[in-house]
Backbone as JSON Lines, residues from 0, in Angstrom:
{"i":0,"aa":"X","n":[17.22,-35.01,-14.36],"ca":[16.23,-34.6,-13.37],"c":[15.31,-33.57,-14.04]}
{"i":1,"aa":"X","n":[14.17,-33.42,-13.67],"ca":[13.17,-32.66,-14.31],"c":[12.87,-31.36,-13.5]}
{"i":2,"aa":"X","n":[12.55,-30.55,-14.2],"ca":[12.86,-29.03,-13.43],"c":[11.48,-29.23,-12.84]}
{"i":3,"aa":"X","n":[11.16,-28.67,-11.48],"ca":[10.27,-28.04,-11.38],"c":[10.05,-26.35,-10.68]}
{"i":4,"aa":"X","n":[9.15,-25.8,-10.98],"ca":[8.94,-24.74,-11.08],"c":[8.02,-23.9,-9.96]}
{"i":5,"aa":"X","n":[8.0,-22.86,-9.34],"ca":[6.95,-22.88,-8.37],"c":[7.01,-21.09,-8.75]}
{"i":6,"aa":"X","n":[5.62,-20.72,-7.99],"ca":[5.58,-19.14,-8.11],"c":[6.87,-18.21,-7.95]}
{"i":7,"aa":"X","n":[7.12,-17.53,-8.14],"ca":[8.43,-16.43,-8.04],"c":[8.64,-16.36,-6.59]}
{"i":8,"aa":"X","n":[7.73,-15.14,-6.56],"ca":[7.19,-14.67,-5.18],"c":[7.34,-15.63,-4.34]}
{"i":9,"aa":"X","n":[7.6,-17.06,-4.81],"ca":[8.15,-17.92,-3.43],"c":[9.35,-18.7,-3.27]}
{"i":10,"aa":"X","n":[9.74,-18.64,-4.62],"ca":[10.7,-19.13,-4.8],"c":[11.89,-17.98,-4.02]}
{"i":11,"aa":"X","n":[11.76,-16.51,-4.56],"ca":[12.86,-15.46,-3.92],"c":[12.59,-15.68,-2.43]}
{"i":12,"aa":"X","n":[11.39,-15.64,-2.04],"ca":[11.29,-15.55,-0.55],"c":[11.74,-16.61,0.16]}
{"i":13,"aa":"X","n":[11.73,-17.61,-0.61],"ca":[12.72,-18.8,0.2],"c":[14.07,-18.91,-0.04]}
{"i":14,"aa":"X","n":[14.17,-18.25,-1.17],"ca":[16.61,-17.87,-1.41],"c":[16.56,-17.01,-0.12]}
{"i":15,"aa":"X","n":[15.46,-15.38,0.0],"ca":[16.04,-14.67,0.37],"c":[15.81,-14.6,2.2]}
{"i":16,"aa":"X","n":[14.81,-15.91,2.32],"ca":[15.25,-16.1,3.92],"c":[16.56,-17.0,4.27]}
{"i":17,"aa":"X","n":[17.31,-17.85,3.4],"ca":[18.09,-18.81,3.47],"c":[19.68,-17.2,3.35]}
{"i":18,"aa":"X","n":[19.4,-16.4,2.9],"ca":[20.34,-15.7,2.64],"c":[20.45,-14.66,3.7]}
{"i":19,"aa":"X","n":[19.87,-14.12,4.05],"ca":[19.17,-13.11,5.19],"c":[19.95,-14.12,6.31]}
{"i":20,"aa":"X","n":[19.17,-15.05,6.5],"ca":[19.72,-15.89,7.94],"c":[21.12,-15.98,8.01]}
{"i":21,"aa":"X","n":[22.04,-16.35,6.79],"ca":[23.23,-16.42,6.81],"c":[24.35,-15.16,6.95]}
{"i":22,"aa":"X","n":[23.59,-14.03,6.54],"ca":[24.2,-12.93,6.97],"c":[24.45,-11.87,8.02]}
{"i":23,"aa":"X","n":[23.01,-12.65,8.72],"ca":[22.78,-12.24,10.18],"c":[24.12,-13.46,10.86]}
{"i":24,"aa":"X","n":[24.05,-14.67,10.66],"ca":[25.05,-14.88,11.49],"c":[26.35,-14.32,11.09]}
{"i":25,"aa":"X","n":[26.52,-14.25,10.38],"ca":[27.93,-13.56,9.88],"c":[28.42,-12.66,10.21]}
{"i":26,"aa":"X","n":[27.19,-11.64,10.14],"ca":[27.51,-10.27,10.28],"c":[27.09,-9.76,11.97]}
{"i":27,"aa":"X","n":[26.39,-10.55,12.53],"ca":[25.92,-10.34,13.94],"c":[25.14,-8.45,13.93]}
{"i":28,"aa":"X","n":[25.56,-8.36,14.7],"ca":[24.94,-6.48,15.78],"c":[25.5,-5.72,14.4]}
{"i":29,"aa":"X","n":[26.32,-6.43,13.17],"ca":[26.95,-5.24,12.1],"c":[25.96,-5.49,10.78]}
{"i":30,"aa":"X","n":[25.33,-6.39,11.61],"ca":[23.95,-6.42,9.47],"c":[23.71,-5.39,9.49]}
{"i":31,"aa":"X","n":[22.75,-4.91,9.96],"ca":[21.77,-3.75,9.8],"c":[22.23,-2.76,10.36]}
{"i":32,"aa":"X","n":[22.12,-1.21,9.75],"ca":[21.74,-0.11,9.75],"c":[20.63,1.22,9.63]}
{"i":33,"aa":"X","n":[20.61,2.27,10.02],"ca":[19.05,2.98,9.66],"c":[19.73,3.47,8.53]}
{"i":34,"aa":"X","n":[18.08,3.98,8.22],"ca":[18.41,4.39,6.53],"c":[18.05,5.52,6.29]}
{"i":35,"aa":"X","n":[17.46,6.14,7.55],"ca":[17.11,7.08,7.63],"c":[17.05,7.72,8.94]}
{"i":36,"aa":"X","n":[17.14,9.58,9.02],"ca":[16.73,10.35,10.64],"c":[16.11,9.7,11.14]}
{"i":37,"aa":"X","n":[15.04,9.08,11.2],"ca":[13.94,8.74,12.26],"c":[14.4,7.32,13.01]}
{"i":38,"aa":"X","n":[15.07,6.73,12.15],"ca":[15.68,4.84,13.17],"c":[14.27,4.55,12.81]}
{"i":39,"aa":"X","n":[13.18,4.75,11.74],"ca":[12.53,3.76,11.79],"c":[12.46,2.42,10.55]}
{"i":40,"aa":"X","n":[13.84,3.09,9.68],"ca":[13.94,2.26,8.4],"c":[15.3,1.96,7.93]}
{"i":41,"aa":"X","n":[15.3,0.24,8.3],"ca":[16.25,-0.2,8.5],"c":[16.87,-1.14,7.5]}
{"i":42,"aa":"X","n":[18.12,-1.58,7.23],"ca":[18.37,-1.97,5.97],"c":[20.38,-2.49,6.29]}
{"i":43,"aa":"X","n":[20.33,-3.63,5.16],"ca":[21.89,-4.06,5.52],"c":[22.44,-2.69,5.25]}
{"i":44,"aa":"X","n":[23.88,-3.12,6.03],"ca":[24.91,-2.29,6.2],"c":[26.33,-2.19,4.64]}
{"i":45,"aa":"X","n":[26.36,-1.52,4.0],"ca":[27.03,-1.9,2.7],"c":[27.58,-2.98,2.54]}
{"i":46,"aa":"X","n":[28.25,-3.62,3.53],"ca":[28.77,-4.42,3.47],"c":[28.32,-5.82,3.67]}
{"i":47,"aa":"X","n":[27.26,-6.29,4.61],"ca":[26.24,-6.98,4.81],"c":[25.52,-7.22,3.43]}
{"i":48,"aa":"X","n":[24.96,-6.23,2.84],"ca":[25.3,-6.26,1.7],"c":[25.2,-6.87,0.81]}
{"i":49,"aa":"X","n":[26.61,-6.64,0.06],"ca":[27.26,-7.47,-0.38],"c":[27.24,-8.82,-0.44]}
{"i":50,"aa":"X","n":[27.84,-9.2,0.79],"ca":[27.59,-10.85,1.3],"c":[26.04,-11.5,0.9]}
{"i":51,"aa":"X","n":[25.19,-10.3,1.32],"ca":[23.52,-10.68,1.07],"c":[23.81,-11.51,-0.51]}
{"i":52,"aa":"X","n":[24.43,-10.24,-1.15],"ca":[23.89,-10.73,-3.33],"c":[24.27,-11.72,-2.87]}
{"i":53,"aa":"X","n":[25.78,-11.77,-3.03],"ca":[26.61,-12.86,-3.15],"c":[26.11,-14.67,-2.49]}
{"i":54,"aa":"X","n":[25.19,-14.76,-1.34],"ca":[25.26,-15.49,-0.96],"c":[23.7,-15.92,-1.57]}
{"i":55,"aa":"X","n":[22.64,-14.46,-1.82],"ca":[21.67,-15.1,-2.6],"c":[22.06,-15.67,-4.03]}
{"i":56,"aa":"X","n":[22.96,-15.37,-4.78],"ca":[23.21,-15.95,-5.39],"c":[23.58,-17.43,-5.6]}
{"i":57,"aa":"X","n":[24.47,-17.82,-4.85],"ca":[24.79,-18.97,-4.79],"c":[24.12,-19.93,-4.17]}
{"i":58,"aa":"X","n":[22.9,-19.57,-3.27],"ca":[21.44,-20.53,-3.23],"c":[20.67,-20.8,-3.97]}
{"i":59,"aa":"X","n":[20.72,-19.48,-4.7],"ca":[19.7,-19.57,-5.91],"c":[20.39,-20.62,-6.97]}
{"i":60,"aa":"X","n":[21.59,-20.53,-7.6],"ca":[21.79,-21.47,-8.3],"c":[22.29,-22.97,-7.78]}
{"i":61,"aa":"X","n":[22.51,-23.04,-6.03],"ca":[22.55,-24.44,-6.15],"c":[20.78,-25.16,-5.8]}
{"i":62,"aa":"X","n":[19.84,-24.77,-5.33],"ca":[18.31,-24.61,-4.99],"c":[18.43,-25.22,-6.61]}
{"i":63,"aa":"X","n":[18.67,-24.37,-8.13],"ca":[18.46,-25.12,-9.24],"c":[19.01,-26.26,-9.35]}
{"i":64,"aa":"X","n":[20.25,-26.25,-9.61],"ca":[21.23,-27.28,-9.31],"c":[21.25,-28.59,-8.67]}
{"i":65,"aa":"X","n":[21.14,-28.83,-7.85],"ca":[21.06,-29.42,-6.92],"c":[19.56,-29.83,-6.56]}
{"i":66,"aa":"X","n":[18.61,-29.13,-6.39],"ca":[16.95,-29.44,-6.4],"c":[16.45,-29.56,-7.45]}
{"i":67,"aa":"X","n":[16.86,-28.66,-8.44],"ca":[15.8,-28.93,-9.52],"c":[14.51,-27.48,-9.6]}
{"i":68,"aa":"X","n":[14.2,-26.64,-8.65],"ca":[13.56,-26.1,-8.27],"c":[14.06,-24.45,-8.77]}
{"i":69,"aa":"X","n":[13.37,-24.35,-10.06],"ca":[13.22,-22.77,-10.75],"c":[12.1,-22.14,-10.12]}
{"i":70,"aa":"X","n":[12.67,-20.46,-10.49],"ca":[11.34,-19.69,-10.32],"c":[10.49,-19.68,-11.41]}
{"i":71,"aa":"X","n":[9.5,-19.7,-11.77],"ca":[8.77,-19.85,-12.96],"c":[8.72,-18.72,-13.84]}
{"i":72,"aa":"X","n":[9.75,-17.46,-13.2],"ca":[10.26,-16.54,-14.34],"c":[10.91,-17.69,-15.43]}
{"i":73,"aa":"X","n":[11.28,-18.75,-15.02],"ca":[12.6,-19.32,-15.94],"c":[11.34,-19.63,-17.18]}
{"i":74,"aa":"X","n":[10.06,-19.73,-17.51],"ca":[9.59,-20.11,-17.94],"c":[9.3,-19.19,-19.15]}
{"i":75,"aa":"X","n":[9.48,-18.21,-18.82],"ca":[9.47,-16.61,-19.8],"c":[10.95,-16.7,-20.82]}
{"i":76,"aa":"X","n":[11.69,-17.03,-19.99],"ca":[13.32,-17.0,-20.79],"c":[12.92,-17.76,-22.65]}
């Protein structure tokens, strides 16, 4: 199969909505936390996390795998 390649910037943004979504179900009312005094900056919960790398990871390499579909960083390697 022949790689193809698309901008970065869209390639992460499509692992990292496929990954995001999966950790919200997972993690429900426990994803997110503030990150700060004010509650206006918000961010996974350590543990949420976690699951986040872990699960962007394993989109990201089956998205290659399986699609064929690099970020066009791979093109720099």
């Amino acid at each position: 199969m022949s790689k193809i390649y698309i901008e970065n910037s869209r390639f992460m943004e499509f692992i990292d909505e496929l990954a995001t979504q999966i950790t919200k179900m997972n993690y429900g009312a426990e994803t997110f936390e503030s990150k700060d005094s004010t509650d206006t900056t918000f961010g996974f919960t350590d543990e949420a996390q976690d699951f986040y790398n872990e699960v962007y990871d394993e989109y990201e390499t089956l998205t290659n795998n399986l699609l064929g579909v690099y970020s066009n960083n791979e093109l720099n390697k």
